[in-house]
ZALOSE-977817 format. One record per residue (C-alpha): residue number from 1; residue in three letters; z, y, x. Coordinates in nm, 4 decimals. Example, Ala and Ser with C-alpha at 12.3 -4.5 7.8 and 13.67 -1.06 7.14 Angstrom:
2
ATOM   resi   resn          Z          Y          X
ATOM      1    ALA     0.7800    -0.4500     1.2300
ATOM      2    SER     0.7140    -0.1060     1.3670
This chain:
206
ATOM   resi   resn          Z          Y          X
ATOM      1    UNK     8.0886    12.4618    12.1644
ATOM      2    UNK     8.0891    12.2808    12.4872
ATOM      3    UNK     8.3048    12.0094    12.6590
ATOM      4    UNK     8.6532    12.1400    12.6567
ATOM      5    UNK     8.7738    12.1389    13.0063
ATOM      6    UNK     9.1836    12.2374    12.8806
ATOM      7    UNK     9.3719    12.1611    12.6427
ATOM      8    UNK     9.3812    12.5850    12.5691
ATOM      9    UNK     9.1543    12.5928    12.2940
ATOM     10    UNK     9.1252    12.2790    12.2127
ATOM     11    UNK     9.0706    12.3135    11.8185
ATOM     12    UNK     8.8749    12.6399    11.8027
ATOM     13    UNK     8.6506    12.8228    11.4776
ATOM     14    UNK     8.3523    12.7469    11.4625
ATOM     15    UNK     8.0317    12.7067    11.2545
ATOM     16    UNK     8.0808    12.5028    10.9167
ATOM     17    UNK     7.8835    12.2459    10.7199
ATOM     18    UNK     7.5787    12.3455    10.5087
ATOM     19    UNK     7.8194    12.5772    10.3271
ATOM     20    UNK     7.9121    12.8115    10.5692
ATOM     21    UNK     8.1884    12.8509    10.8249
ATOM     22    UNK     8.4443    12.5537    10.8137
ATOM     23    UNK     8.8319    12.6417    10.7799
ATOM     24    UNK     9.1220    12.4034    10.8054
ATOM     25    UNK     9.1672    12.2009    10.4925
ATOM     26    UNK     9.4615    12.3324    10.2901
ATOM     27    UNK     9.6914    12.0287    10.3607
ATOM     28    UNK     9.7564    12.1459    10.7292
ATOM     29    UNK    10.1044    12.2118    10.8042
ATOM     30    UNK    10.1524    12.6454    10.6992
ATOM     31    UNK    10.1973    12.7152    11.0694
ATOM     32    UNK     9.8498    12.5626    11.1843
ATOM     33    UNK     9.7052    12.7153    10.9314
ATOM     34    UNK     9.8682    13.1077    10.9556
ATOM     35    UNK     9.7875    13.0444    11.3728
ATOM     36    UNK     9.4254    12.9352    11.3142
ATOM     37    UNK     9.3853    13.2524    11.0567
ATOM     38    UNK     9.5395    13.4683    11.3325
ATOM     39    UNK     9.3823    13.3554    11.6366
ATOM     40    UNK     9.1006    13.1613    11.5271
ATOM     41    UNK     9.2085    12.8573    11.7580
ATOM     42    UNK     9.4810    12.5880    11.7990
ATOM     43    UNK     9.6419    12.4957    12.0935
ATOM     44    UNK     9.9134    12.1946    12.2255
ATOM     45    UNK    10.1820    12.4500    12.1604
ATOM     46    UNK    10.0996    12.5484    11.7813
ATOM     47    UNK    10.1097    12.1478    11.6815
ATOM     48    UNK    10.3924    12.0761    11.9029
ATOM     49    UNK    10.5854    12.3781    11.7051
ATOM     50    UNK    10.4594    12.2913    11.4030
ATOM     51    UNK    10.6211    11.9310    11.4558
ATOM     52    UNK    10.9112    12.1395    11.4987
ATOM     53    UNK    10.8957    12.2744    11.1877
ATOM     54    UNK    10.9357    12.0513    10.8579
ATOM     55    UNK    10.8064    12.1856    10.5316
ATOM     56    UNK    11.0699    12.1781    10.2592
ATOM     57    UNK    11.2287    11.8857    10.4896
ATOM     58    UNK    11.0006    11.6491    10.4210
ATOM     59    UNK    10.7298    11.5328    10.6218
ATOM     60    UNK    10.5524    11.3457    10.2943
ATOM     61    UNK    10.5120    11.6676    10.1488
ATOM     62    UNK    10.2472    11.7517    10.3986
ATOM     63    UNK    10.0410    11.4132    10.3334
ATOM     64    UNK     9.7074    11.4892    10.1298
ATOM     65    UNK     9.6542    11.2719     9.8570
ATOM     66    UNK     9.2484    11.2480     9.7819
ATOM     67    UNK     8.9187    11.3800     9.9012
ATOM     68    UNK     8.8538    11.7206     9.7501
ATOM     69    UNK     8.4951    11.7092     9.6140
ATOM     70    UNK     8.1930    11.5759     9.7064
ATOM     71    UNK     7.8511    11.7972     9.7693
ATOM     72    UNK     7.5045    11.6326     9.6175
ATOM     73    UNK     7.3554    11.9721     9.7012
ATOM     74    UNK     7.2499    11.9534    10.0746
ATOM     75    UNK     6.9720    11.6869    10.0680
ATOM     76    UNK     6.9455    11.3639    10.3254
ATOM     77    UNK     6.6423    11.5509    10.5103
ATOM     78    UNK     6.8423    11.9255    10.5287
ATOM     79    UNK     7.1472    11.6446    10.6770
ATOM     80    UNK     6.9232    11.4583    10.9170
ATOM     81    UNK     6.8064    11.8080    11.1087
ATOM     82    UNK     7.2211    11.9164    11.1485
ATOM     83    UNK     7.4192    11.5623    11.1961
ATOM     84    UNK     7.3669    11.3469    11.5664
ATOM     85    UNK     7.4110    11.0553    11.7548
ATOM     86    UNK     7.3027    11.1344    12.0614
ATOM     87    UNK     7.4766    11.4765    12.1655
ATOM     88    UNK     7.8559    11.3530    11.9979
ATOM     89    UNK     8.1570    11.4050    12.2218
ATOM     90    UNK     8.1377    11.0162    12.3803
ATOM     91    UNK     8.5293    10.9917    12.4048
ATOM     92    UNK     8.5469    11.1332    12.8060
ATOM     93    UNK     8.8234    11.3817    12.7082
ATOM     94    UNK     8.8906    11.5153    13.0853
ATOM     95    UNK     9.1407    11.8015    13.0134
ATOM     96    UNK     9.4645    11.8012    13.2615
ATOM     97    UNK     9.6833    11.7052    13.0053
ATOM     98    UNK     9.6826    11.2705    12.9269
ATOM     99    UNK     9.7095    11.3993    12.5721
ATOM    100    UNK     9.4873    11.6183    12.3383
ATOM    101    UNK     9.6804    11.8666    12.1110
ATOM    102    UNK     9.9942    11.6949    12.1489
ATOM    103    UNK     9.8893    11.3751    11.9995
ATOM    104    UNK    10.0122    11.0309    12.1628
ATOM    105    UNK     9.6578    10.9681    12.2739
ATOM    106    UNK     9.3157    11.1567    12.2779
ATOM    107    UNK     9.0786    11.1011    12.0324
ATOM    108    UNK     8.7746    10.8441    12.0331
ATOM    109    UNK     8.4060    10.8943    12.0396
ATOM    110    UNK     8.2009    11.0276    11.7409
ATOM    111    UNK     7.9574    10.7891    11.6243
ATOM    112    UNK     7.7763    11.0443    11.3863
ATOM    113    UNK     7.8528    11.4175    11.4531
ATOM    114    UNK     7.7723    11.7522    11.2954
ATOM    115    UNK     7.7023    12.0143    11.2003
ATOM    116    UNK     7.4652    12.1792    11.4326
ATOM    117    UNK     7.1268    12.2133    11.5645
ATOM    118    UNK     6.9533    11.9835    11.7810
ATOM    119    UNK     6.9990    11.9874    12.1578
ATOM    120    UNK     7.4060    12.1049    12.1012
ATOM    121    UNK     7.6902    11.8809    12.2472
ATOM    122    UNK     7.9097    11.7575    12.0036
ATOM    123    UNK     8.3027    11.8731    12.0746
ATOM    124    UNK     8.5986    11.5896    11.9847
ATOM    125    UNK     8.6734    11.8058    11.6955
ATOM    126    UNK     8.2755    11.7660    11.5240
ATOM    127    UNK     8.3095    11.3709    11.3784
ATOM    128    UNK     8.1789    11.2539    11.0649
ATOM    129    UNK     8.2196    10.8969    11.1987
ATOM    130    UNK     8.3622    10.7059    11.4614
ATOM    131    UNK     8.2039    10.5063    11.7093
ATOM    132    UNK     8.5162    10.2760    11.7837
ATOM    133    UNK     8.5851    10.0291    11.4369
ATOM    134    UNK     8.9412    10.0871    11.5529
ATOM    135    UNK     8.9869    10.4335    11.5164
ATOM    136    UNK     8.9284    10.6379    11.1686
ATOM    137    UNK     8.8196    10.9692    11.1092
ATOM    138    UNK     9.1219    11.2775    11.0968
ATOM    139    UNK     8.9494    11.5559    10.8888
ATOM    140    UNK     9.0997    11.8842    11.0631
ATOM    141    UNK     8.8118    12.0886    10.8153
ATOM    142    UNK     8.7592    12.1388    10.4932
ATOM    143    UNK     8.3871    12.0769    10.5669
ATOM    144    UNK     8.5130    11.6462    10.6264
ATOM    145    UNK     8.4510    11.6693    11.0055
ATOM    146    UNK     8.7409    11.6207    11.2439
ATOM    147    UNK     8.8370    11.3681    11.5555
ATOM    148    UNK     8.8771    10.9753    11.6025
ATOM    149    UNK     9.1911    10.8443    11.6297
ATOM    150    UNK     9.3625    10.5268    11.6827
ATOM    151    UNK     9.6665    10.4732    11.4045
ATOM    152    UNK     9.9627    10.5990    11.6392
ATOM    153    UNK     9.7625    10.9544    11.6675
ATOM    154    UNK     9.6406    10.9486    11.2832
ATOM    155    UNK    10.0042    10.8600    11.1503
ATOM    156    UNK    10.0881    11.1796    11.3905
ATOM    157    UNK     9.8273    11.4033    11.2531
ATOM    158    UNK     9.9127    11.2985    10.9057
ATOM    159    UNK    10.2617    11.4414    10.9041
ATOM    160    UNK    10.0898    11.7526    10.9853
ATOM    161    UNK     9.8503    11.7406    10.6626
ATOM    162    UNK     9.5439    11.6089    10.7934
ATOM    163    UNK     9.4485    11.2850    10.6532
ATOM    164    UNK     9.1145    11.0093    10.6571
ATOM    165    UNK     8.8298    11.0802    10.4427
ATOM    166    UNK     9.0048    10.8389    10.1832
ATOM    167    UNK     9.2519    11.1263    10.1385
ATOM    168    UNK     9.1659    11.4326    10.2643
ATOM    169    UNK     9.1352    11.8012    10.1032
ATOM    170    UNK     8.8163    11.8569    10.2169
ATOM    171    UNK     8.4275    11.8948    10.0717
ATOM    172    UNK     8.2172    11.6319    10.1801
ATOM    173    UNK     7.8239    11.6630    10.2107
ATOM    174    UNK     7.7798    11.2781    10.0669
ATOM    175    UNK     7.3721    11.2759    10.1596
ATOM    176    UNK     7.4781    11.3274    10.5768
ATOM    177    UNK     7.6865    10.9719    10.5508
ATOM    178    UNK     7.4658    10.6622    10.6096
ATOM    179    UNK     7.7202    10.4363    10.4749
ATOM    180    UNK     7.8873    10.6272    10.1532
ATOM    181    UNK     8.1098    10.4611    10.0160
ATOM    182    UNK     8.2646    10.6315     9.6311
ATOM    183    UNK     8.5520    10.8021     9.7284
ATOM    184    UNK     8.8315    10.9017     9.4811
ATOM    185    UNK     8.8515    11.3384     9.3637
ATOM    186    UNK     9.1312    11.2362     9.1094
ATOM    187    UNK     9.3916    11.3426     9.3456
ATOM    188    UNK     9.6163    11.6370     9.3655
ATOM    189    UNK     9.3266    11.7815     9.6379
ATOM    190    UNK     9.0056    11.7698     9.4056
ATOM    191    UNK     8.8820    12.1138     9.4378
ATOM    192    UNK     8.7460    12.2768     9.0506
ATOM    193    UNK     8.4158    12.3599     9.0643
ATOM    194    UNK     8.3911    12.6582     9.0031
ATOM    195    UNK     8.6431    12.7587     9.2702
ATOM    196    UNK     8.3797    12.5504     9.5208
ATOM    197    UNK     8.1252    12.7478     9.3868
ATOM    198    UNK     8.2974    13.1155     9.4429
ATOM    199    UNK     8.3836    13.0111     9.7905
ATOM    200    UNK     8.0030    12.9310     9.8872
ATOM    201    UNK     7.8890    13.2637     9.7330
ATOM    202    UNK     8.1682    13.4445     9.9213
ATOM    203    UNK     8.1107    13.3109    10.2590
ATOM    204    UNK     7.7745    13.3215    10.2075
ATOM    205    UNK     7.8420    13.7222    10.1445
ATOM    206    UNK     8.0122    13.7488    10.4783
């Protein structure tokens, strides 16, 4: 994906992690998620409606709780030839909007970003890390990678379902981190594996 130049598509489907296309995790507020299914994109308007909209009345309901799983499989050489530093989205958001998807400020620059080929620009949206030790990682897909954000936009993305990588429902590829730290599945989010292993051979099928 290139440099987004509006704030129109400004979380859009694309290609996944080693295991295939990448999806919103499953703690996203229902709308996000049914729009994204339908359209295959987000946009300012679906989060600011989704704000609208509170699930069961409660915004903690929405908050994820752990990181899903953790993948051993894809190796640290497989990682190093689809994760960058030099081609991340550098935090020079330029859309006409002074926000990006409705948040109170636009996100930060990657430090490490994936996954793709060599020679591809990075979008906001492609993280893995952060290059700013103020802002933290929001995991928009279930493949861990997501934006930078300071804690006024992470606090709003949380009460939409999207967490840090401390507590997100996502799968992360543990060998494509250079600093891994042991993060906690025992949460409500930990994915069984053999549902992780159905979904790879399914998308894989597609």
């Amino acid at each position: 994906m290139g440099r987004l130049p509006i704030l129109a598509a400004a979380v859009a489907l694309a290609a996944g992690g080693p295991s295939g296309e990448r999806r919103l995790v499953e703690t996203a507020h229902p709308y996000l998620r049914a729009q994204f299914a339908a359209t295959g994109a987000l946009r300012a308007a679906d989060f600011r409606e989704a704000a609208r909209r509170p699930v069961h009345g409660k915004a903690e309901a929405r908050h994820p709780s752990r990181l899903g799983a953790q993948d051993y499989d894809t190796s640290a050489a497989a990682c190093a030839n689809i994760t960058h530093t030099d081609s991340c989205y550098a935090g020079d958001y330029a859309g006409d909007d002074d926000v990006v998807v409705a948040a109170p400020s636009p996100p930060g620059a990657c430090g490490l970003c994936g996954y793709s080929d060599a020679g591809l620009d990075g979008d906001f949206d492609d993280c893995l890390t952060c290059a700013d030790d103020g802002d933290a990682i929001v995991v928009l897909y279930d493949d861990c990678t997501g934006l930078c954000a300071d804690a006024d936009a992470a606090a709003y993305y949380a009460d939409l379902g999207f967490g840090d990588l401390t507590s997100s429902a996502c799968t992360m590829s543990t060998n494509c981190y250079p600093d891994f730290m042991d993060y906690d599945t025992s949460g409500a989010n930990q994915r069984p594996v053999a549902v992780t292993i159905f979904e790879r051979f399914w998308v894989g099928r597609q």
